[in-house]
N, CA, C and O of each residue as an XYZ file, in Angstrom:
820
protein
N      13.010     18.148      3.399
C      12.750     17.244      2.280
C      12.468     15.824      2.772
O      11.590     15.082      2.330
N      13.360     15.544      3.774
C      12.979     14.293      4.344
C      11.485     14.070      4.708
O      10.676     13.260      4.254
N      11.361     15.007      5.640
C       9.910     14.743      6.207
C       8.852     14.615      4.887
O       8.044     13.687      4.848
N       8.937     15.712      3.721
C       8.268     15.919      2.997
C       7.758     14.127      1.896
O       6.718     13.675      1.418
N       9.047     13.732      1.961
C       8.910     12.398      1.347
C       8.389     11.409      2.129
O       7.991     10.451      1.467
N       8.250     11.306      3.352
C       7.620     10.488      3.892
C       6.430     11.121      4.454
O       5.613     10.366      4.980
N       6.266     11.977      4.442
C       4.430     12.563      4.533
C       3.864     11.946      3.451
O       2.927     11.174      3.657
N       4.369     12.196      2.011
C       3.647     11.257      1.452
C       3.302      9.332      1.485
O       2.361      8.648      1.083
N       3.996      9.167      1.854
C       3.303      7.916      2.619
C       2.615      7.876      3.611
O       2.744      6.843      4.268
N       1.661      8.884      4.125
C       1.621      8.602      5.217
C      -0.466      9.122      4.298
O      -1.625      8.771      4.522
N       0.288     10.142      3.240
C      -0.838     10.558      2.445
C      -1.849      9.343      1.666
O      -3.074      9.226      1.647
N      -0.925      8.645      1.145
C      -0.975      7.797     -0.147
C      -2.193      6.622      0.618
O      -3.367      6.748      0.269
N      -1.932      5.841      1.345
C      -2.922      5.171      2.171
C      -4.432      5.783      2.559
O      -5.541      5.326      2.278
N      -4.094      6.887      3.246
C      -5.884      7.263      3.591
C      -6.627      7.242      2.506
O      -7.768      6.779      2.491
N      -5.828      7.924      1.146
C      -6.292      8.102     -0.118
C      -7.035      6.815     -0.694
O      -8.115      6.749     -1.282
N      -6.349      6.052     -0.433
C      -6.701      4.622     -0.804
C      -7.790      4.206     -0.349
O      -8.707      3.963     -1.133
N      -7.970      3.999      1.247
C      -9.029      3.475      2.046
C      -9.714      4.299      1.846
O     -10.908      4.017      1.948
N      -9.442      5.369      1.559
C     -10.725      6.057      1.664
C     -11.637      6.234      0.036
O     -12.656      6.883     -0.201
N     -10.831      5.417     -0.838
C     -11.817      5.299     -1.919
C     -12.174      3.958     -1.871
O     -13.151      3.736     -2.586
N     -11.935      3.417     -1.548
C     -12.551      1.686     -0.852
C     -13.260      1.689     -0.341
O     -14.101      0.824     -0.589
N     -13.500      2.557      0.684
C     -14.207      2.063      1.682
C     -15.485      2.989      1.360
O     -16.585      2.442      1.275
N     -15.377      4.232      1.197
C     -16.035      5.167      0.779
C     -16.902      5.768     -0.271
O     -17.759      6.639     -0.113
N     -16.530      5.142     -1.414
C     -16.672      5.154     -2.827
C     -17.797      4.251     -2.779
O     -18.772      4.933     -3.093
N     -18.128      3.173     -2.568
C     -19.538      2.237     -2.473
C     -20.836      3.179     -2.277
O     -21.867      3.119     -2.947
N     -20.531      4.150     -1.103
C     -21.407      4.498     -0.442
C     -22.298      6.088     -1.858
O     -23.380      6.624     -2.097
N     -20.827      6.108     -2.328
C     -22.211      6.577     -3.603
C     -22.061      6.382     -4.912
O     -21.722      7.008     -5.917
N     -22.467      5.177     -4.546
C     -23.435      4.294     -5.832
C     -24.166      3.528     -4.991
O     -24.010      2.591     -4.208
N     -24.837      4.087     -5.322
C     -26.601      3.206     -4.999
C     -27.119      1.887     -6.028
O     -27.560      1.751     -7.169
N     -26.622      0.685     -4.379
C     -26.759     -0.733     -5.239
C     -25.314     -1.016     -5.491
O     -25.149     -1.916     -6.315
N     -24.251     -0.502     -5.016
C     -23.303     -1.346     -5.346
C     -23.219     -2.101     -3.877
O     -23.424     -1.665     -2.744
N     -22.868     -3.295     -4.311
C     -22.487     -4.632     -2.932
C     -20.646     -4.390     -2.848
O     -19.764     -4.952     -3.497
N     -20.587     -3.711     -2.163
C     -19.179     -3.850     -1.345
C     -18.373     -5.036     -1.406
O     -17.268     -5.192     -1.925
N     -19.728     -6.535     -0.266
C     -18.960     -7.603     -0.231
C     -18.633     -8.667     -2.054
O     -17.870     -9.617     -2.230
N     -19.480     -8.035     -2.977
C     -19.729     -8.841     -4.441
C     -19.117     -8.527     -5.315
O     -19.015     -9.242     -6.311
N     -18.409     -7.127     -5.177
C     -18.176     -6.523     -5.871
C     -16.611     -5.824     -5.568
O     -16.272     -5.712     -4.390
N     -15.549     -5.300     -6.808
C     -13.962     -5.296     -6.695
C     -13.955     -4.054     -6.331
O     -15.029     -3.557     -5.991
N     -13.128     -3.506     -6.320
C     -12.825     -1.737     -5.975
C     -12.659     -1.235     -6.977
O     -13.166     -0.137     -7.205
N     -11.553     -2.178     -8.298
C     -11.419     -1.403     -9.001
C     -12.892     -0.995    -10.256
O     -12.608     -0.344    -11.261
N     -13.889     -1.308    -10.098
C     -15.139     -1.196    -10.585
C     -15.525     -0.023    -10.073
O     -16.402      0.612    -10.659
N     -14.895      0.510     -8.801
C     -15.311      1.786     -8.598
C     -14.819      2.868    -10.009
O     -15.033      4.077    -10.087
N     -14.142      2.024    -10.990
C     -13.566      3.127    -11.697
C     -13.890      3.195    -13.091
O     -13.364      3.874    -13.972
N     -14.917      2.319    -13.153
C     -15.198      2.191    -14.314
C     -16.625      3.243    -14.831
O     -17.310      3.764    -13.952
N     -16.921      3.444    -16.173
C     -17.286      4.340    -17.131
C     -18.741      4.327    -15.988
O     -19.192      5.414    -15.626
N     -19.286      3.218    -15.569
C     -20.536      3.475    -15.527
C     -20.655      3.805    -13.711
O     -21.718      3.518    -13.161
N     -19.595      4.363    -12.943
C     -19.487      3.844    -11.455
C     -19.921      5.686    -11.635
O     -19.615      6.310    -12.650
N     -20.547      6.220    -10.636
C     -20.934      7.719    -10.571
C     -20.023      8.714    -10.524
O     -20.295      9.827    -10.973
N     -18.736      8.402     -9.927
C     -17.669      9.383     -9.756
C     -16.494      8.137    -10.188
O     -15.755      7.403     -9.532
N     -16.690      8.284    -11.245
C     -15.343      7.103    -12.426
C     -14.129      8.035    -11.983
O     -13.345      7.722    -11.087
N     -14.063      9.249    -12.737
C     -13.432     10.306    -12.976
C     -12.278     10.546    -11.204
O     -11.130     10.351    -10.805
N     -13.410     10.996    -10.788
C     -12.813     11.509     -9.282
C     -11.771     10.052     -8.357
O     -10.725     10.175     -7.720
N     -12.832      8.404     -8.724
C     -11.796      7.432     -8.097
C     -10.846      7.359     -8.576
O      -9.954      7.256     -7.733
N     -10.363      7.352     -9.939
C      -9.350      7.367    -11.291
C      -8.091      8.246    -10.915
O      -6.907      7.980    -11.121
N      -8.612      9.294    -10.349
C      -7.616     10.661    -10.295
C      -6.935     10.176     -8.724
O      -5.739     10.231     -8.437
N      -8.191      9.638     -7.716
C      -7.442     10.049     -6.481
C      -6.366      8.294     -6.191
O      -5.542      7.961     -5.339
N      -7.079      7.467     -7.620
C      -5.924      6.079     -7.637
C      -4.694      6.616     -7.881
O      -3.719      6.089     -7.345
N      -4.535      7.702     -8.692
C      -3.099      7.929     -9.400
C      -2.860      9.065     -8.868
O      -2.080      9.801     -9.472
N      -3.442      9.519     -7.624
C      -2.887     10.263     -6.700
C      -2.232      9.278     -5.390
O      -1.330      9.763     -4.707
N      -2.460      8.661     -5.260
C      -2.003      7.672     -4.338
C      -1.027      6.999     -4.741
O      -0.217      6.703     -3.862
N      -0.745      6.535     -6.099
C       0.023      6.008     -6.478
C       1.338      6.977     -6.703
O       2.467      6.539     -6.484
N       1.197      7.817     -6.984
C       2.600      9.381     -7.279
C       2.966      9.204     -5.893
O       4.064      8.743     -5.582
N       1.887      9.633     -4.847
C       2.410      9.688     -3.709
C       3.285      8.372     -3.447
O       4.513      8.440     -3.506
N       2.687      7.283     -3.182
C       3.412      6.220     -2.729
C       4.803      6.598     -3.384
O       5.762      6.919     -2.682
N       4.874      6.538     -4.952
C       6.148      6.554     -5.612
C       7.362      7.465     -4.950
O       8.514      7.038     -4.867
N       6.939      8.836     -4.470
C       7.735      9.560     -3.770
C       8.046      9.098     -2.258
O       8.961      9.678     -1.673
N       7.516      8.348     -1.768
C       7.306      8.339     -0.713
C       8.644      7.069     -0.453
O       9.345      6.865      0.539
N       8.593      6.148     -2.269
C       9.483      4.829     -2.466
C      11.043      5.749     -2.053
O      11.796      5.084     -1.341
N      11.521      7.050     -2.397
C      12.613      7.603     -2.544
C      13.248      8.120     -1.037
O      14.446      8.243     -0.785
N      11.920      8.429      0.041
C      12.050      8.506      0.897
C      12.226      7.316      1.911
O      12.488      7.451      3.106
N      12.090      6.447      1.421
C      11.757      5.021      2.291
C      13.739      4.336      1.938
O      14.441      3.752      2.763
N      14.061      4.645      0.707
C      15.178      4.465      0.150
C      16.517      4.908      1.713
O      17.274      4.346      2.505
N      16.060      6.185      1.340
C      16.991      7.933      2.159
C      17.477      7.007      3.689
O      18.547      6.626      4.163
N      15.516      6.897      4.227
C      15.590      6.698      5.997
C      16.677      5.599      5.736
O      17.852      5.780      6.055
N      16.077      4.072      4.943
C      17.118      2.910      5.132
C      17.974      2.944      5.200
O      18.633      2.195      5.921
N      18.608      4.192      4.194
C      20.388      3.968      4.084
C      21.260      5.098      5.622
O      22.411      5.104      6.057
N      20.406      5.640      5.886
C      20.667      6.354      7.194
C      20.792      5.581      8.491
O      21.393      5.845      9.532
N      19.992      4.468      8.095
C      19.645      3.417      9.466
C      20.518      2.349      9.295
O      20.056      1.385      9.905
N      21.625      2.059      8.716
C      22.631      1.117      8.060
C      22.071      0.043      7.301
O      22.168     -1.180      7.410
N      21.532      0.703      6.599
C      20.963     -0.565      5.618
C      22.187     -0.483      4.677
O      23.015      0.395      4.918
N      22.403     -1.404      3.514
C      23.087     -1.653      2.728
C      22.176     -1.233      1.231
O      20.945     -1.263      1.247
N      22.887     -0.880      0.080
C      22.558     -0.284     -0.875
C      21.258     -1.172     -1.585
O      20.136     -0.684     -1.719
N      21.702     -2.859     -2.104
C      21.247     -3.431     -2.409
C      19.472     -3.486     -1.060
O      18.339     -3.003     -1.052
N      20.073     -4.125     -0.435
C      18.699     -4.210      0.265
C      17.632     -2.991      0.681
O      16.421     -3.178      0.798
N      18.402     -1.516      0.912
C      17.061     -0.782      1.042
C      16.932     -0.450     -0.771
O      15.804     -0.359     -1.255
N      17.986     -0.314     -1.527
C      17.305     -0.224     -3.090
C      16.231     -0.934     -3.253
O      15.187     -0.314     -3.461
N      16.195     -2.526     -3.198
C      15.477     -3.101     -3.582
C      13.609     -2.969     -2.973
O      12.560     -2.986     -3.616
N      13.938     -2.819     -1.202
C      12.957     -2.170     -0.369
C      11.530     -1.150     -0.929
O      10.302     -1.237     -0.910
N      12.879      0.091     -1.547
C      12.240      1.047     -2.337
C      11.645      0.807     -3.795
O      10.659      1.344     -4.300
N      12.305      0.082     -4.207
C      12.361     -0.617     -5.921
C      10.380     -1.212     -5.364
O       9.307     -0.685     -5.659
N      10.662     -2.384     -4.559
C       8.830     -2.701     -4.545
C       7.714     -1.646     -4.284
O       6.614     -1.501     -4.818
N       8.368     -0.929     -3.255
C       7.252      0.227     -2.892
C       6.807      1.202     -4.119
O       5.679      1.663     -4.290
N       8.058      1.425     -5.003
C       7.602      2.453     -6.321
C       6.985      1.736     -6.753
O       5.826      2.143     -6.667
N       7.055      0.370     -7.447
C       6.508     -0.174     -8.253
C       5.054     -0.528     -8.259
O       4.344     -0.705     -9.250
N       4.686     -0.614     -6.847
C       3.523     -0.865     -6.492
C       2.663      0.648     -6.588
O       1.443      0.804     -6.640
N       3.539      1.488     -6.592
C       2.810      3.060     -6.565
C       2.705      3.368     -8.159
O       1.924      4.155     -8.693
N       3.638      2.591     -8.753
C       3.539      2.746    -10.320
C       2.139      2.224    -10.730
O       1.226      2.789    -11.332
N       2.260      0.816    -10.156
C       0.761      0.031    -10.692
C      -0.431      0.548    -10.372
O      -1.288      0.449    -11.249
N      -0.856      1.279     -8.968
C      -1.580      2.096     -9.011
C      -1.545      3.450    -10.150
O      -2.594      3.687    -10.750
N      -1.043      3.807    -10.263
C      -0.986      4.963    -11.149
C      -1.894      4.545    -12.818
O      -2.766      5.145    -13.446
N      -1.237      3.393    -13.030
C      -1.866      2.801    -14.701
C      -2.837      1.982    -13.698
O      -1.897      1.580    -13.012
N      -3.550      1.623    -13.298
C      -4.813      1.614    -12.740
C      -5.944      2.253    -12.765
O      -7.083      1.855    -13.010
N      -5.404      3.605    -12.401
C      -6.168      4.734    -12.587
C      -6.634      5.081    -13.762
O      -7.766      5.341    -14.171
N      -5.046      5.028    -14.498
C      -5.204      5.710    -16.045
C      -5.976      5.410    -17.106
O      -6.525      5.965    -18.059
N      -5.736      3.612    -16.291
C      -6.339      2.850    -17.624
C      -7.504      1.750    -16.801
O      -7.270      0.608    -16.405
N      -8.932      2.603    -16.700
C     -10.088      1.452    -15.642
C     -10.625      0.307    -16.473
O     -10.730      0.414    -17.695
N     -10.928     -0.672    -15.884
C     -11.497     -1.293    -16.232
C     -12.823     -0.873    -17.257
O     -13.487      0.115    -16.946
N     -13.168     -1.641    -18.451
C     -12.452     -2.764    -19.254
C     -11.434     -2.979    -19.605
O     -11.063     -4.136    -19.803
N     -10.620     -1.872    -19.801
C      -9.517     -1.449    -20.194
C      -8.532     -2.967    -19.744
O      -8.417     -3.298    -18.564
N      -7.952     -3.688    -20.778
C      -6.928     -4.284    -20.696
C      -5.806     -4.168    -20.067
O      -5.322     -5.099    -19.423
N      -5.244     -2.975    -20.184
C      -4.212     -2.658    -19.616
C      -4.232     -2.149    -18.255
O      -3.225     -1.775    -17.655
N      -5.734     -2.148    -17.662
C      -6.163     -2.302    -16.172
C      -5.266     -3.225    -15.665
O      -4.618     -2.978    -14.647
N      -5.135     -4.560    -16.448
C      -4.768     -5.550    -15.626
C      -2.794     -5.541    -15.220
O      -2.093     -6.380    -14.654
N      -2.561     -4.578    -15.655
C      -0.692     -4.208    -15.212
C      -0.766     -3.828    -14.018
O       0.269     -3.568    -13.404
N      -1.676     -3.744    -13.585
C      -1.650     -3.468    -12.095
C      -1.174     -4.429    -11.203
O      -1.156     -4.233     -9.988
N      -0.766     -5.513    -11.762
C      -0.499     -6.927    -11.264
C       0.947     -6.882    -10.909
O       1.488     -7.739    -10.211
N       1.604     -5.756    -11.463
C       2.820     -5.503    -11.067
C       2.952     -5.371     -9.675
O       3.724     -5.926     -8.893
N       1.922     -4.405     -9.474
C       1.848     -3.985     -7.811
C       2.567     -5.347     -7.171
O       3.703     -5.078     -6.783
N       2.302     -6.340     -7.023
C       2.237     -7.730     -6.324
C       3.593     -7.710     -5.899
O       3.826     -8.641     -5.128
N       4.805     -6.804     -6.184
C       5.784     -6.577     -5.826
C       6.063     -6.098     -4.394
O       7.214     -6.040     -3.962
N       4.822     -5.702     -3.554
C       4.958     -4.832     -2.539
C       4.516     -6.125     -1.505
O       3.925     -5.822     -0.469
N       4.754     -7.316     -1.738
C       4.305     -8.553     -0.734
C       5.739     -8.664     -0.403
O       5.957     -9.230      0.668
N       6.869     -8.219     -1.131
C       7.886     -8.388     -0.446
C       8.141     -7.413      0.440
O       8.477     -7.823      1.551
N       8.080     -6.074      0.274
C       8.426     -4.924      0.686
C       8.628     -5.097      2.375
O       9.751     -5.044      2.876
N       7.655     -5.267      3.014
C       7.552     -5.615      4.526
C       8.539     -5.890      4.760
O       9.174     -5.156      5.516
N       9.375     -7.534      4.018
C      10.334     -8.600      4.545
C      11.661     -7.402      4.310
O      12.232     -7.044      5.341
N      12.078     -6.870      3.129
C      12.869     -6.396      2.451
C      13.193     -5.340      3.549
O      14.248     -5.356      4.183
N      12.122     -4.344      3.740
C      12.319     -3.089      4.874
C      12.689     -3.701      6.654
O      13.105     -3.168      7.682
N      12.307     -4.922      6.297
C      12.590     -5.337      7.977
C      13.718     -5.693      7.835
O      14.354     -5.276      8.803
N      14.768     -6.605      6.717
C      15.673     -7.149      6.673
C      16.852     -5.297      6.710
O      17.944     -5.300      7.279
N      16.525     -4.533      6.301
C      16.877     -3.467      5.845
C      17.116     -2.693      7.340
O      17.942     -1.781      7.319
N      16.588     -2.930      8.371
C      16.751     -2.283      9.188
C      16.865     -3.106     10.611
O      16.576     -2.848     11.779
N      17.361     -4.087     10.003
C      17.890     -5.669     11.144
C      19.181     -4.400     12.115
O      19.615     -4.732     13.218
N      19.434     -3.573     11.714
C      20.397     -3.016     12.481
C      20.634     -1.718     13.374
O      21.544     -1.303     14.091
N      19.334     -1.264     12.969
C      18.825      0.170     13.145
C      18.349     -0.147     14.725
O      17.682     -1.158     14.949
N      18.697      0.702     15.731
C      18.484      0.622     17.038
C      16.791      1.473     17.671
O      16.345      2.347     16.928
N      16.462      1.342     18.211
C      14.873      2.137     18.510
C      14.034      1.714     18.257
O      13.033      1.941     18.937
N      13.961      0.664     16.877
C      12.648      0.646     16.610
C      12.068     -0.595     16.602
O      11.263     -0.887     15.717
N      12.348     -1.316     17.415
C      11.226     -2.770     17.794
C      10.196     -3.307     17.709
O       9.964     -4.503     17.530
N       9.279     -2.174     17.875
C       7.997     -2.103     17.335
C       7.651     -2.023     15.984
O       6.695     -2.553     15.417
N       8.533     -1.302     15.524
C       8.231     -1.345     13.852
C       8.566     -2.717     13.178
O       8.017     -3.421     12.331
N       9.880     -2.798     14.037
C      10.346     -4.456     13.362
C       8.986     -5.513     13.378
O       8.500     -6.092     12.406
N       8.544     -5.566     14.801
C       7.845     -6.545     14.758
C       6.598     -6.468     13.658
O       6.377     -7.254     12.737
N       5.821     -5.227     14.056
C       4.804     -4.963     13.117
C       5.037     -5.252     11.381
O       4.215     -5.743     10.607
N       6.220     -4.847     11.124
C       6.308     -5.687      9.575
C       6.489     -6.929      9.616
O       5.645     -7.326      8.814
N       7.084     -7.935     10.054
C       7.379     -9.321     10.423
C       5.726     -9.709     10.581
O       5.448    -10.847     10.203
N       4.718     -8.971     11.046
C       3.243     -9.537     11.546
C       2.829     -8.925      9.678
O       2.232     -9.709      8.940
N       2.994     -8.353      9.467
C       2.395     -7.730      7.830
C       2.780     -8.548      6.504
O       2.121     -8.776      5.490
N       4.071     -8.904      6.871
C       4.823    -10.122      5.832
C       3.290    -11.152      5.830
O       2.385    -11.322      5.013
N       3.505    -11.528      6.804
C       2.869    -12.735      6.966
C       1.628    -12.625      6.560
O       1.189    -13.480      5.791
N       0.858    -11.612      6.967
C      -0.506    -11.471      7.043
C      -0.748    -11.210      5.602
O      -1.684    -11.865      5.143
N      -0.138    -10.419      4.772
C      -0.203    -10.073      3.031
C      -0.045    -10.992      2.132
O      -0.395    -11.098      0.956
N       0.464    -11.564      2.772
C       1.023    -13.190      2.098
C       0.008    -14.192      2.135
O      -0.153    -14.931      1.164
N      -0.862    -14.312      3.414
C      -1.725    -15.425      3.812
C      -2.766    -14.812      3.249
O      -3.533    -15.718      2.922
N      -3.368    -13.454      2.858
C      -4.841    -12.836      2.087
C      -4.211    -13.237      0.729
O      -4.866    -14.072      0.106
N      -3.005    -12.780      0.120
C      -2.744    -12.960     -1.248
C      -3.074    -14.362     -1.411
O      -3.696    -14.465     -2.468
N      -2.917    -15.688     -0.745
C      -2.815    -16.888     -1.275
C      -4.685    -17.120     -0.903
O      -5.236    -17.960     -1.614
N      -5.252    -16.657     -0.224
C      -6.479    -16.826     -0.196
C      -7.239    -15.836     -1.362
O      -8.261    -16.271     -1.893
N      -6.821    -14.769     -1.667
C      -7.231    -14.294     -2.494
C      -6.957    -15.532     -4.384
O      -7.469    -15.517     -5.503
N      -5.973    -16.303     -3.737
C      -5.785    -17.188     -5.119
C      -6.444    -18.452     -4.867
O      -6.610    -19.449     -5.569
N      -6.692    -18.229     -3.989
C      -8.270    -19.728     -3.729
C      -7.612    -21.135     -2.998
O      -7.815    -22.309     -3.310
N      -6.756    -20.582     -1.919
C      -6.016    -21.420     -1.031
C      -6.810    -21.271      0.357
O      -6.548    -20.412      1.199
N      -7.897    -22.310      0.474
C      -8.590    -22.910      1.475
C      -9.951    -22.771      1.090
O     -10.836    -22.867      1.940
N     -10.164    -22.590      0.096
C     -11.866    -22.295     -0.767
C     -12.404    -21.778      0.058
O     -13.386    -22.264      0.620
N     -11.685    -20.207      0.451
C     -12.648    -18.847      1.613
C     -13.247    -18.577      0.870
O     -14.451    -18.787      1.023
N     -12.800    -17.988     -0.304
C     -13.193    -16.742     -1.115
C     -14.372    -17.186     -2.441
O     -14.057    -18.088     -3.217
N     -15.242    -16.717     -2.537
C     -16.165    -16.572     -3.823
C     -17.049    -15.547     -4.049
O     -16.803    -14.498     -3.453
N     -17.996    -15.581     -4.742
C     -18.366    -14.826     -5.457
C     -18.942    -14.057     -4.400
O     -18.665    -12.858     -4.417
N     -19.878    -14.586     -3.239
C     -20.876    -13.262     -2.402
C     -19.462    -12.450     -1.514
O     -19.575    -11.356     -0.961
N     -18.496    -13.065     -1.539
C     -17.623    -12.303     -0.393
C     -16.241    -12.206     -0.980
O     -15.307    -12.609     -0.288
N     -16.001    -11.709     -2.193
C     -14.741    -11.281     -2.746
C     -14.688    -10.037     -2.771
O     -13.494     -9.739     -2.771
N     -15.324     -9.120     -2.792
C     -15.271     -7.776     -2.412
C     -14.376     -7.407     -0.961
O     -13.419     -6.661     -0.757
N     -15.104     -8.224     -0.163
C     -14.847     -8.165      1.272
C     -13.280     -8.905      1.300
O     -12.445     -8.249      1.922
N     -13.018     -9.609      0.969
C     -11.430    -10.375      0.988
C     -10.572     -9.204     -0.007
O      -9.421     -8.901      0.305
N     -11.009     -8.800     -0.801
C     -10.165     -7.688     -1.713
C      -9.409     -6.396     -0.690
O      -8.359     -5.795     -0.462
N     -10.667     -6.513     -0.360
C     -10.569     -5.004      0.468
C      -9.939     -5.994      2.454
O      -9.585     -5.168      3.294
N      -9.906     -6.863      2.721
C      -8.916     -6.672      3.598
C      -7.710     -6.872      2.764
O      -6.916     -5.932      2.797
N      -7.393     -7.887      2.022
C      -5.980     -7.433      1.364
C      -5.695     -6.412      1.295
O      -4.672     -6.214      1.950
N      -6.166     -5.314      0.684
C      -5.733     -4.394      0.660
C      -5.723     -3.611      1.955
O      -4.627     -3.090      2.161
N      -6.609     -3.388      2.862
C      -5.602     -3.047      4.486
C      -4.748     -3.374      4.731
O      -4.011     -2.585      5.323
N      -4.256     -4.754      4.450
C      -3.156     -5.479      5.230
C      -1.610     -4.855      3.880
O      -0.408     -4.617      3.999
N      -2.414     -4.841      2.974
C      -1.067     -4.457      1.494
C      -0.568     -2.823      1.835
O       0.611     -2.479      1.751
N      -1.737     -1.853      2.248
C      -1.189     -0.695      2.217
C      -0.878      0.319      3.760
O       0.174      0.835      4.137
N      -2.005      0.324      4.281
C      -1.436      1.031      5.189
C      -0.224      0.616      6.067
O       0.332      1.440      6.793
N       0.178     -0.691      5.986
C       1.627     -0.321      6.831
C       2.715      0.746      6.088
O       3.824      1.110      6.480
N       2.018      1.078      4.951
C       3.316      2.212      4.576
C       3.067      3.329      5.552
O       3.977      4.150      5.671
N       2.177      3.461      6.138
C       1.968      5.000      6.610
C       2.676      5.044      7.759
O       3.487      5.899      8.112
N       2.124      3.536      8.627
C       2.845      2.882      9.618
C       4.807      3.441      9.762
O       5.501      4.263     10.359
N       4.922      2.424      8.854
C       6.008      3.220      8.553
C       6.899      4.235      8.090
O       8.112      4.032      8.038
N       6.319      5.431      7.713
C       6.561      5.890      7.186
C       6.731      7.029      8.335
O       7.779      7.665      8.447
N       5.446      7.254      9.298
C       5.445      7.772     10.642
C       6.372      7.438     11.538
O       6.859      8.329     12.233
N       6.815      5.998     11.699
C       7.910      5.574     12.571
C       8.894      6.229     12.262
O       9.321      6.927     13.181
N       9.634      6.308     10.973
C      11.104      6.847     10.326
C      11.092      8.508     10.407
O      12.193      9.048     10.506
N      10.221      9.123     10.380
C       9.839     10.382     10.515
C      11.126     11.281     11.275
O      11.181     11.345     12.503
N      11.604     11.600     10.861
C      13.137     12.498     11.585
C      12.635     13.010     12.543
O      11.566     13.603     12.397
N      13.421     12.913     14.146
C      12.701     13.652     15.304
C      12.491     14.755     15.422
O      11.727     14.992     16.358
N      13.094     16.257     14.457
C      12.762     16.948     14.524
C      11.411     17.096     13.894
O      10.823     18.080     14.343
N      10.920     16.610     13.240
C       9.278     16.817     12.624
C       8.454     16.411     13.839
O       7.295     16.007     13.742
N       9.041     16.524     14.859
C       8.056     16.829     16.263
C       7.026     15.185     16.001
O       5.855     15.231     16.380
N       7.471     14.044     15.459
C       6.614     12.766     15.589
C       6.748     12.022     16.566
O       7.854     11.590     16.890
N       5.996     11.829     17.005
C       6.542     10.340     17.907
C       5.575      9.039     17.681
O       4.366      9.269     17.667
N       6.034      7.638     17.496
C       5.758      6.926     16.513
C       5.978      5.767     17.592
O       7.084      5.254     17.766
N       4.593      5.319     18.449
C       4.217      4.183     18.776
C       5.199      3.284     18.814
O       5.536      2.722     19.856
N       5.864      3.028     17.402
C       6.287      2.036     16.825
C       7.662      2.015     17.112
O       8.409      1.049     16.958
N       8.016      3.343     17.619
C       9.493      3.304     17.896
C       9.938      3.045     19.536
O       9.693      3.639     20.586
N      10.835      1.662     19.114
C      10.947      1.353     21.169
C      12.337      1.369     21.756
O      13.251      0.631     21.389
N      12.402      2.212     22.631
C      13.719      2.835     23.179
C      14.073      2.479     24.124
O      15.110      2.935     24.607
């Protein structure tokens, strides 16, 4: 069961990038760098339907993946409050994907996805969470480099250093979002129980 909950994090990410990155390529005439992701999901995008389903497939996953992320922390001496809370951002952010999906743009209630924004802590929360856990150094550091980095696209994504506009907001969306999601997989591979035969870069002995 363990492993099973953190496979899905490890699921939930490719899913993602791979409708980001991938999804442009059929619609003919959509601008990547001009244009949002979540427009991949709207009524008039060629496969609305199919991005919609595999958003709120990513998002379930992540959510399960929040219960497993919970499990490893409290195994690794985390304390209740801090890996709860750890897990508390990661669901939530898998929640907001989910009504993302459900509900695309125009759709008003597209915009609850803003909840997600909860998972800028997650990094700090899971590193503070495992300040005690022995092996994994590499992982530590790599979230400590992700804090930072999610934090510095989010405030540029809010128009802190006038990067971002109209020909190249596509392109700033979509690294935020590298830098927002795949360290779950990251981690999710590191914590991986040694019997699931992983071995995880990230873990330093």
């Amino acid at each position: 069961m363990r492993f099973r909950l953190l496979l899905a994090g490890v699921i939930a990410p490719m899913i993602y990038v791979a409708l980001a990155m991938a999804g442009p390529l059929l619609w003919p005439g959509y601008d990547l760098s001009t244009r949002m992701v979540s427009e991949l999901g709207m009524a008039e995008a060629p496969l609305d339907l199919a991005f919609n389903a595999g958003l709120m497939l990513a998002g379930s996953l992540t959510m399960i993946f929040s219960l497993g992320l919970f499990g490893e922390l409290r195994r690794r001496g985390a304390d209740v409050i801090t890996a709860g809370l750890a897990g508390l951002a990661v669901a939530v952010f898998g929640g907001s994907l989910v009504v993302g999906g459900a509900f695309p743009l125009p759709d008003e209630r597209h915009l609850a996805w803003s909840a997600g924004f909860a998972v800028q802590v997650a990094p700090l929360l899971t590193l503070l969470a495992l300040r005690k856990a022995a092996g994994l150094s590499g992982l530590k550091i790599f979230l400590g480099v992700v804090f930072v980095a999610v934090n510095a696209l989010l405030a540029v994504m809010f128009g802190v250093g006038d990067l971002i506009g109209q020909d190249n907001l596509g392109l700033w969306q979509r690294a935020y979002g590298l830098a927002m999601f795949p360290w779950i997989a990251v981690t999710a591979l590191a914590l991986m129980p040694a019997r699931a035969g992983v071995r995880s870069a990230f873990a330093v002995r």
